[in-house]
TORNUBA-100492 format. One record per residue (C-alpha): x, y, z; residue number from 1. Coordinates in Angstrom, 3 decimals. Each point is the difference from the previous one (the first is absolute). Layout:
<rs>
{r {X Y Z} NUM},
...
</rs>
This chain:
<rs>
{r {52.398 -46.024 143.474} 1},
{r {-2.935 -1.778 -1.783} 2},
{r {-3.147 -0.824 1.733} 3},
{r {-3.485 0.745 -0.614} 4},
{r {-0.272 3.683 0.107} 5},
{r {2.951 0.995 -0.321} 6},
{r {-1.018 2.264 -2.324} 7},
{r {-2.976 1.725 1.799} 8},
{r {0.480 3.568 1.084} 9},
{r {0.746 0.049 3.754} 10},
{r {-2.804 1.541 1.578} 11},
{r {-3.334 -1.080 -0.380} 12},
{r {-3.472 1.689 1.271} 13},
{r {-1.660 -1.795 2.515} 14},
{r {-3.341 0.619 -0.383} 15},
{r {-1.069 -0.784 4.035} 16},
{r {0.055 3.913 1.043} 17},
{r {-1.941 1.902 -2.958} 18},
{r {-0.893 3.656 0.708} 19},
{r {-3.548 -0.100 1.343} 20},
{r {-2.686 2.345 0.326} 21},
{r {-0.926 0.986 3.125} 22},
{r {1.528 -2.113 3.046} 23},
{r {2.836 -1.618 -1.009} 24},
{r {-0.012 -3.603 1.107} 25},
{r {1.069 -3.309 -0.672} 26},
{r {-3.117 -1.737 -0.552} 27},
{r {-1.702 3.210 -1.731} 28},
{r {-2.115 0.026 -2.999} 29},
{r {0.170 3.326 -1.510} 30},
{r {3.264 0.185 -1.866} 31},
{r {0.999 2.763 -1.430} 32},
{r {0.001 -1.441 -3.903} 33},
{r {0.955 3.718 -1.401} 34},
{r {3.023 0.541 1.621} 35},
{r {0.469 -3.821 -0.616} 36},
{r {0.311 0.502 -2.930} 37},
{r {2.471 2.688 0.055} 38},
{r {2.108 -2.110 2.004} 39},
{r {-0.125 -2.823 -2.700} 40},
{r {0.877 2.421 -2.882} 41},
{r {2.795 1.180 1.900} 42},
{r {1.123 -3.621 1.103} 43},
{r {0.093 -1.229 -3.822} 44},
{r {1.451 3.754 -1.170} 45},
{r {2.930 -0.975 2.152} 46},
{r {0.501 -3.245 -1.966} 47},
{r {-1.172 -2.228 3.139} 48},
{r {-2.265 -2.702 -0.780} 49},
{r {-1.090 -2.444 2.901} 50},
{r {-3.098 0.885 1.818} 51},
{r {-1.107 -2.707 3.131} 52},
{r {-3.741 -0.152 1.481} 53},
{r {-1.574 -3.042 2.094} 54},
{r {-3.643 -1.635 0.095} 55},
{r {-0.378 1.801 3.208} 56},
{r {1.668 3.537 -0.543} 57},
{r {-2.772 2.467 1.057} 58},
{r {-2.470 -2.405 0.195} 59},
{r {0.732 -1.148 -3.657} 60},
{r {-0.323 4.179 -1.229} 61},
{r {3.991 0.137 -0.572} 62},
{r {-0.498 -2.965 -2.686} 63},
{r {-3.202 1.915 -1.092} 64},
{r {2.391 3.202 -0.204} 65},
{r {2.692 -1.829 -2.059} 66},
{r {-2.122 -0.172 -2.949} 67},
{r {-1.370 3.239 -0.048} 68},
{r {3.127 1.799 0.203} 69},
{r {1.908 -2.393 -1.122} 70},
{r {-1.310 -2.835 -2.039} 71},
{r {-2.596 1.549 -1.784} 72},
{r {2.721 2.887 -0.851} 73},
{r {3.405 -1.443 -1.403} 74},
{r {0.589 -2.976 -2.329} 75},
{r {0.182 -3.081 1.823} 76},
{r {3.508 -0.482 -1.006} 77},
{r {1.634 3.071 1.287} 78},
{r {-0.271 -0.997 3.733} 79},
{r {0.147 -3.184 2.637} 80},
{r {-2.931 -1.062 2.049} 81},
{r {0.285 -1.695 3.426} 82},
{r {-2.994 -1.243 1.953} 83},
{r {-0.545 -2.517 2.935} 84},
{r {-2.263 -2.460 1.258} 85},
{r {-0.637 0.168 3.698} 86},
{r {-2.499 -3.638 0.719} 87},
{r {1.009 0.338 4.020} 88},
{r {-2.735 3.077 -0.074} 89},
{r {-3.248 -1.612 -0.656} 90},
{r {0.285 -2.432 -2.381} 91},
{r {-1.935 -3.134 1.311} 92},
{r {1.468 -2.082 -2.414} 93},
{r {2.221 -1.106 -3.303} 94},
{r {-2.994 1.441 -2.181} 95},
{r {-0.771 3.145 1.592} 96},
{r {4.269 0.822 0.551} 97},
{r {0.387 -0.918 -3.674} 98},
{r {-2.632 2.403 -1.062} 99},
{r {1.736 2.910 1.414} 100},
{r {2.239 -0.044 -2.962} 101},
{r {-3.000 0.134 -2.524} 102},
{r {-1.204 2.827 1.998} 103},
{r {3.568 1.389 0.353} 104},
{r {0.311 0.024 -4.323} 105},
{r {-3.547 1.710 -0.456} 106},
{r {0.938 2.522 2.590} 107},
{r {3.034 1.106 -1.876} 108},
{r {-1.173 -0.679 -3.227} 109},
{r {3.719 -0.986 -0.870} 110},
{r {-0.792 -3.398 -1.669} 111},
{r {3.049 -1.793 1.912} 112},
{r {2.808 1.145 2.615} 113},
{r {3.320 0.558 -0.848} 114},
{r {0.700 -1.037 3.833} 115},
{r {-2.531 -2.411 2.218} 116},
{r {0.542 -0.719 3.708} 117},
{r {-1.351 -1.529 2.741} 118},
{r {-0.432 2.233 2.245} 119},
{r {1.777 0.407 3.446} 120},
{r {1.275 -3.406 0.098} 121},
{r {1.031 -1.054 3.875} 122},
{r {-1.165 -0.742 3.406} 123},
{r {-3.537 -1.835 -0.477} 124},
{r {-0.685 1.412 -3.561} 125},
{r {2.420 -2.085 -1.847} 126},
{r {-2.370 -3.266 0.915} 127},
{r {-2.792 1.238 -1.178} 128},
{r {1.474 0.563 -3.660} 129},
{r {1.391 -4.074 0.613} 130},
{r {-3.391 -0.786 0.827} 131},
{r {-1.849 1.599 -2.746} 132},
{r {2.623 -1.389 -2.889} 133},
{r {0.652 3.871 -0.696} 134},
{r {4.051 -0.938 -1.140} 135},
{r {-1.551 -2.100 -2.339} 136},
{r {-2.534 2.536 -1.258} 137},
{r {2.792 2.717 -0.553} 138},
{r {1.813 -2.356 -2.051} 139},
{r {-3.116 -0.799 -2.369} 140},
{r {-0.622 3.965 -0.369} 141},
{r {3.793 0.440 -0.727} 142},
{r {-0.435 -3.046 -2.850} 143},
{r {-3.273 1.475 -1.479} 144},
{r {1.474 3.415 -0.138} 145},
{r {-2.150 2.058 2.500} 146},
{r {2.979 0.403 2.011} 147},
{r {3.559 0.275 -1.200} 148},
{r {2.290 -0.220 3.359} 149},
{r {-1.314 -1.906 3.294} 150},
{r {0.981 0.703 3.467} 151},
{r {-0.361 1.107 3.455} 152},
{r {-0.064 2.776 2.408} 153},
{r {1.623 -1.032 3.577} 154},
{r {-0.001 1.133 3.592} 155},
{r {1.436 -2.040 2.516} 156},
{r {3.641 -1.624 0.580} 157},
{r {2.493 -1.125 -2.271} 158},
{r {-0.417 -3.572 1.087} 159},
{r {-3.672 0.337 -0.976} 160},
{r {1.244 1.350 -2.993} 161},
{r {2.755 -3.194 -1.003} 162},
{r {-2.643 -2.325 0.654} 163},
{r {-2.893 1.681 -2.567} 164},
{r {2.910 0.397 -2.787} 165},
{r {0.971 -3.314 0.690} 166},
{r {-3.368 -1.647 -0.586} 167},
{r {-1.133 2.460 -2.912} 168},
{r {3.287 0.603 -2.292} 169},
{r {-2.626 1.001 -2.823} 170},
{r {-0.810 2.742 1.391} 171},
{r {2.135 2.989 -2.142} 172},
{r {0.364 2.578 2.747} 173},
{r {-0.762 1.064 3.493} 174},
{r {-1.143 3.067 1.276} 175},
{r {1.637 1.661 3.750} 176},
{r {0.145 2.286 2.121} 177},
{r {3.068 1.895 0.303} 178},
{r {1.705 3.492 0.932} 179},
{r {2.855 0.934 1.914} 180},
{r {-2.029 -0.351 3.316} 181},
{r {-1.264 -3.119 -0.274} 182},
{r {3.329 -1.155 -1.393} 183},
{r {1.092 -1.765 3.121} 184},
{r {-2.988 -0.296 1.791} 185},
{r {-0.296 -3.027 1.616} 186},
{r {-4.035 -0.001 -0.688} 187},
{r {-0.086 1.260 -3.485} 188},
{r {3.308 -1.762 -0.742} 189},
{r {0.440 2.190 -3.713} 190},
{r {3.884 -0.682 -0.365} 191},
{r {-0.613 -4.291 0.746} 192},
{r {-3.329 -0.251 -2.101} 193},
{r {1.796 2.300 -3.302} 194},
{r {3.170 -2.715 0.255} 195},
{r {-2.263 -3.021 0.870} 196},
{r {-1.613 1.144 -3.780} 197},
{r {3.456 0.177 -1.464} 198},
{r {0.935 -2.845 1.569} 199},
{r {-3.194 -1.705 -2.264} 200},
{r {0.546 1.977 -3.057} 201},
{r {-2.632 2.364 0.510} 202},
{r {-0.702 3.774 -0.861} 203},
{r {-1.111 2.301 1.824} 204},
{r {-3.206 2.631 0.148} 205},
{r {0.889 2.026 2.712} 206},
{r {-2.768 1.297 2.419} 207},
{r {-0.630 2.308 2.947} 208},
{r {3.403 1.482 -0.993} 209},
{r {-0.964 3.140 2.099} 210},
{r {-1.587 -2.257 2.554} 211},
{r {-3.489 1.736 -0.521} 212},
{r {1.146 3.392 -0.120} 213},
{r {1.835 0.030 2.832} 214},
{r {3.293 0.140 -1.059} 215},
{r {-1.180 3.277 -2.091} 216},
{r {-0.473 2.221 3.023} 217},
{r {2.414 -1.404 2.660} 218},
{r {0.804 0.979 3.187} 219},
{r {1.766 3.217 1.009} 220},
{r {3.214 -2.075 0.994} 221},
{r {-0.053 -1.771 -3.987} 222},
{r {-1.296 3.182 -1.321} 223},
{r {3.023 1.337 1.132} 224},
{r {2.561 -2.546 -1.549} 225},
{r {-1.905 -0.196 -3.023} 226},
{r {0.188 4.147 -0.356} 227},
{r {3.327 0.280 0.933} 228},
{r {1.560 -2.849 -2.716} 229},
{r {-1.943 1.691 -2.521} 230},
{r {-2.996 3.100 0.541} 231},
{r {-0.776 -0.359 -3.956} 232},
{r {-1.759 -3.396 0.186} 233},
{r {-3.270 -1.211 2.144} 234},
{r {-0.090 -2.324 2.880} 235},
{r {-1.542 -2.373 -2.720} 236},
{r {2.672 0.016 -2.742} 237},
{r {2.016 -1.850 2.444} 238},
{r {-2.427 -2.773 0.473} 239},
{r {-0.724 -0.649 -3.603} 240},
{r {3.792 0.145 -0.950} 241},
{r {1.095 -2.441 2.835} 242},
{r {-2.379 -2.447 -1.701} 243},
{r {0.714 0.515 -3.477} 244},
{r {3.596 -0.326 0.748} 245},
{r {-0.609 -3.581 0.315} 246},
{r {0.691 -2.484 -2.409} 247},
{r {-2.325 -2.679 -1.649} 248},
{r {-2.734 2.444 0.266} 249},
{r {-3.111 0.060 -2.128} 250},
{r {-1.170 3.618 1.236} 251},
{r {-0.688 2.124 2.994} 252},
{r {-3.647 0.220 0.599} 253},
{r {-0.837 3.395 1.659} 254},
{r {-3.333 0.916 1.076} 255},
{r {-0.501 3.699 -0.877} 256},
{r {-2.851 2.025 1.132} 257},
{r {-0.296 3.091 -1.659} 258},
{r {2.398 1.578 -2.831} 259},
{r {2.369 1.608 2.080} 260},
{r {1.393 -3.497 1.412} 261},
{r {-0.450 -0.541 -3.643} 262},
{r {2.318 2.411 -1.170} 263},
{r {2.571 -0.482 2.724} 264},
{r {0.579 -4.069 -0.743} 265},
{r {0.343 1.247 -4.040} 266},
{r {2.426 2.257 0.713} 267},
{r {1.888 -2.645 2.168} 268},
{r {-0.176 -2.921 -2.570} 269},
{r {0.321 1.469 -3.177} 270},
{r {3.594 0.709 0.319} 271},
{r {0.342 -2.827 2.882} 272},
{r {3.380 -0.700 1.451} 273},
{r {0.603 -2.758 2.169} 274},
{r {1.301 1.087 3.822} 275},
{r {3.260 0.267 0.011} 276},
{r {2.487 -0.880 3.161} 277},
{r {-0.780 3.149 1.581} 278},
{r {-3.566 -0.083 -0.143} 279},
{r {-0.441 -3.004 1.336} 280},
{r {1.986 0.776 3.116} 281},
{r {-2.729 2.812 0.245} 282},
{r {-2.534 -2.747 -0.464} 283},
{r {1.652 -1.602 3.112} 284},
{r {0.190 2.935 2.522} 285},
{r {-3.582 0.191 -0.930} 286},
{r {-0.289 -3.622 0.568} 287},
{r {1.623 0.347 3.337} 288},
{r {-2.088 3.210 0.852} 289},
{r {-3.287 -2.162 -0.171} 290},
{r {1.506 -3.087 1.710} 291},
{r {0.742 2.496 3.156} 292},
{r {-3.274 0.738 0.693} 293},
{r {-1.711 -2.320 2.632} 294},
{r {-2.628 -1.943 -1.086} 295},
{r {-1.593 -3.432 0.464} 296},
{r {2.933 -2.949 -0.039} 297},
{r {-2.308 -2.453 -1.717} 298},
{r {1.620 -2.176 -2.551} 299},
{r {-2.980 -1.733 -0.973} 300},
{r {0.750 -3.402 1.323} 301},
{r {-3.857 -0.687 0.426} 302},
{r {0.501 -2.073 3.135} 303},
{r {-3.228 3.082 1.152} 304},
{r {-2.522 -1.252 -2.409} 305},
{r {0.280 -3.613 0.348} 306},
{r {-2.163 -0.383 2.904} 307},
{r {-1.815 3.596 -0.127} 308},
{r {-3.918 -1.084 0.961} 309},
{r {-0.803 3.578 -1.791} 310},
{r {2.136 -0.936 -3.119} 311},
{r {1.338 3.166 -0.360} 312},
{r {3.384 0.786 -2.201} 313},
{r {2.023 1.494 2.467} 314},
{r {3.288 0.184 -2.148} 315},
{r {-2.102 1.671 -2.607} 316},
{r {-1.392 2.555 2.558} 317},
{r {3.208 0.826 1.262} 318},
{r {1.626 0.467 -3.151} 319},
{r {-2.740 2.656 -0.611} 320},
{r {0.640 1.569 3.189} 321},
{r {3.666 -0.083 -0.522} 322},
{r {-0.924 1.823 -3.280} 323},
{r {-1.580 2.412 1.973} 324},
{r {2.345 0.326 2.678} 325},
{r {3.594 0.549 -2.851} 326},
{r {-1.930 2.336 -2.383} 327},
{r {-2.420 1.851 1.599} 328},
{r {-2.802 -0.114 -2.319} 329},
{r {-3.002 -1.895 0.429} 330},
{r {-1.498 -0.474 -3.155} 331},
{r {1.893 -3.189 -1.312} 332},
{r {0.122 -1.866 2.740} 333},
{r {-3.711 0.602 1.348} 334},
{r {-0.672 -1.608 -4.174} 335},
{r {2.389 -2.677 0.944} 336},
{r {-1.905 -0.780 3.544} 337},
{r {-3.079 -0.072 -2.126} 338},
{r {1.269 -2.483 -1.890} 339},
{r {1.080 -2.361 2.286} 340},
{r {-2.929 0.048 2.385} 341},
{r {-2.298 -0.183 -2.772} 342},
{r {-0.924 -3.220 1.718} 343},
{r {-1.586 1.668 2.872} 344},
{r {2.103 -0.764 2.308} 345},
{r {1.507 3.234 1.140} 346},
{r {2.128 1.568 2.354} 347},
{r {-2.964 0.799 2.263} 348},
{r {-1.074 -3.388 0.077} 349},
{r {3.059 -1.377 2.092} 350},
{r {-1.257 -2.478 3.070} 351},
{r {3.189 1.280 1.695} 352},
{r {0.389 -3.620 0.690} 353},
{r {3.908 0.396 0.233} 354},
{r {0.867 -3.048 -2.346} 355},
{r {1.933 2.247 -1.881} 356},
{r {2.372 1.498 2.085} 357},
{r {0.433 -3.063 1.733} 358},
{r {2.011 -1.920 -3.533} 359},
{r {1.192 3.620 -1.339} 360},
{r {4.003 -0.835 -0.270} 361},
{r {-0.144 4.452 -0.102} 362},
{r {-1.688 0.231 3.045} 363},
{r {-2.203 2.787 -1.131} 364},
{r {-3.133 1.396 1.706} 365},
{r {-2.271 -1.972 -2.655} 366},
{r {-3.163 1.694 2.165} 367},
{r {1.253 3.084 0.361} 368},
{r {0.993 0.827 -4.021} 369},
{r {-3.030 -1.564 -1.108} 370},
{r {-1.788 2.808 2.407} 371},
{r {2.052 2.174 -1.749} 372},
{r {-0.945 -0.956 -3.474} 373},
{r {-3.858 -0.104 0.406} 374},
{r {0.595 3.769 1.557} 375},
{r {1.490 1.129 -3.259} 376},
{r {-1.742 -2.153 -2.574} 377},
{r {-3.283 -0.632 0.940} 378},
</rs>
C-alpha cells in the first residue's frame, strides 16, 4: 500500500513520559536529559526514526528535551519530528495561538517539522482552531517549508471525526487513539474513528496504544491470559503489536519512561510480526475479560452536561473513573481527571441539583459517581 509513511519504521517515541528526576509526573520539569539521551541513541541504533513532542509536553521541557538529546545530537535528516499546537490552552487569540509554533521551532531547534498537528482536535477545541484561521496557518507553514505534513490529533466520536475530514481534506494525516481496549469502546470509539480515516484516505499516527500504561501491567485475570498464550513476551508487546498490525499506519507512538520500557518495545518491533489469527483471539478473551468487569454504563450521550448549572464534564469524569474502576491503577486516570476539570469545575463542585439523572437514558447515580470521583481524584 502507498500512503504517506508508509515507509516509516513502526514504532515511534513519544516523547510525553520522559524519565524524570525526582517525582515522576506529568506536568514535571526535571527530566531526566542523561538517560534521555540513552533512550534516543538506542531508538535511532534500532533503525527507528520518528520522535513526537507537543507545545505543552512538560510544560514545554519535553520540546526543550528534544533538542538536547536529540536535535542538537543527530543530523537533521536521520529522524522525523512531530509537534502540536494546542490554542484551546491559553491562547487569547489568532496572534498569540500562532506564536506557539515560533516558540515550538526555537524550542526544538529543528528548523521545521517533519509532522505538524493541531492538537487534540474535538469537543470545544476544534472551534477555537476555526476561529483563529489555524487550518489556514498550517497550510502556509507546509508551503513555506517549516512544516512538511499537516494534521490533527483527535478525541471524540467518529461522527466528529467525518465531519472535521470532511471540511479540511488538506490536512495529510490524523492522529488517534487506539489499542485493543478502546477498540470497541463506545466512548473512545478506536475501531469507527481508524475506518472513518480510511474511509477519507488518511494515515494513521497511532497513540495511547497502551492506553497510558495500563495495558502494560494488567489485571491478574489479563495477566493471566496474556502469560498463559505466551510467558516470553510483556503485557505491553501485545498492545503495541495489536496496533501496528493495522494497516495505513504512519507509526505507533509509545511513550517510554525509562530504558527498560525502552528496550522491551525494541525488542518487539525490530523483528515485528503482525498478530496472527490466534493472537488476536487472545486479544479478544482479553477484550472480553475487561468488558466483564462492572463499571459505569455511560456512553457519553451528553444529555448530563447540557443543562449542568456547575458545567461539569460528567462523561469525561466517568470515563476516568471507569479507568479506575477496569485497571486498577490510579495514575492515568487521576492525569486524565486533571485534564478535563482543568476548568474548575470539578467533581466536588456538583449542586446535586439532580438535572442529570433526571435526562440520563443509563439511569446512573450521576450524584453518587461524581462523589466517588472527587474521593479518588481530588
Amino acid at each position: 500500500m502507498n500512503y504517506l509513511g508508509k515507509d516509516i519504521p513502526k514504532l515511534g517515541f513519544g516523547l510525553m513520559r520522559l524519565p524524570m528526576l525526582g517525582e515522576q509526573v506529568l506536568m514535571g520539569e526535571h527530566i531526566d536529559i542523561e538517560q534521555t539521551k540513552a533512550m534516543v541513541d538506542k531508538f535511532l541504533a534500532a533503525g527507528f526514526t520518528y520522535f513526537d513532542t507537543a507545545y505543552g509536553y512538560n510544560n514545554g521541557k519535553s520540546e526543550e528535551a528534544a533538542k538536547l538529546a536529540l536535535v542538537d545530537r543527530y543530523p537533521r535528516e536521520k529522524f522525523q519530528l512531530a509537534t502540536k499546537l494546542p490554542a484551546w490552552a491559553g491562547a487569547k487569540n489568532s496572534d498569540e495561538a500562532k506564536q506557539m509554533f515560533f516558540t515550538s521551532l526555537k524550542r526544538t531547534g529543528a528548523g521545521y517539522f517533519d509532522f505538524y498537528l493541531l492538537h487534540n482536535c474535538g469537543a470545544d477545541r476544534t472551534k477555537v482552531f476555526d476561529d483563529f484561521g489555524l487550518w489556514d496557518f498550517v497550510l502556509g507553514l507546509r508551503e513555506n517549508g517549516l512544516v512538511k505534513h499537516a494534521g490533527f490529533s483527535f478525541h471524540d466520536t467518529a461522527d466528529v471525526l467525518d465531519d472535521i475530514l470532511t471540511k479540511h481534506p488538506e490536512m495529510e494525516f490524523v492522529q488517534l487513539q487506539i489499542n485493543y481496549a478502546d477498540w470497541t469502546s463506545p466512548s473512545v470509539q478506536s475501531a469507527k474513528c481508524f475506518e472513518t480515516a480510511k474511509k477519507h484516505g488518511k494515515p494513521v499516527v497511532i497513540m495511547e496504544p497502551v492506553k497510558g500504561g495500563l495495558l502494560a501491567k494488567p489485571i491478574p485475570s489479563v495477566a493471566k491470559i496474556l502469560n498463559e498464550a505466551n510467558p516470553r513476551v510483556s503485557p505491553s508487546s501485545w498492545a503495541i503489536r495489536f496496533a501496528a498490525s493495522l494497516d495505513n499506519v504512519i507509526t505507533v507512538l509509545s511513550g517510554m519512561s525509562d530504558i527498560a520500557q525502552m528496550e522491551d518495545n525494541l525488542a518487539t518491533m525490530s523483528d515485528f510480526h503482525p498478530l496472527d489469527g490466534a493472537e488476536y483471539a487472545v486479544i479478544e478473551r482479553v477484550r472480553e475479560a475487561l468488558n466483564a468487569i462492572e463499571n459505569i454504563p455511560c456512553t457519553k450521550c451528553s444529555y448530563c452536561v447540557k443543562d449542568c448549572p456547575q458545567n461539569i464534564a460528567i462523561p469525561d469524569i466517568l470515563d476516568a473513573l471507569n479507568q479506575y474502576i477496569v485497571f486498577g491503577d490510579i495514575e492515568t486516570p487521576k492525569r486524565l481527571y486533571g485534564f478535563y476539570t482543568r476548568n474548575g469545575n470539578t467533581a466536588g463542585t456538583c449542586a446535586e441539583c439532580g438535572q442529570c439523572e433526571s435526562v440520563c437514558p443509563q439511569h446512573i447515580g450521576i450524584m453518587r459517581e461524581l462523589k466517588r470521583a472527587a474521593a479518588a481524584f481530588e
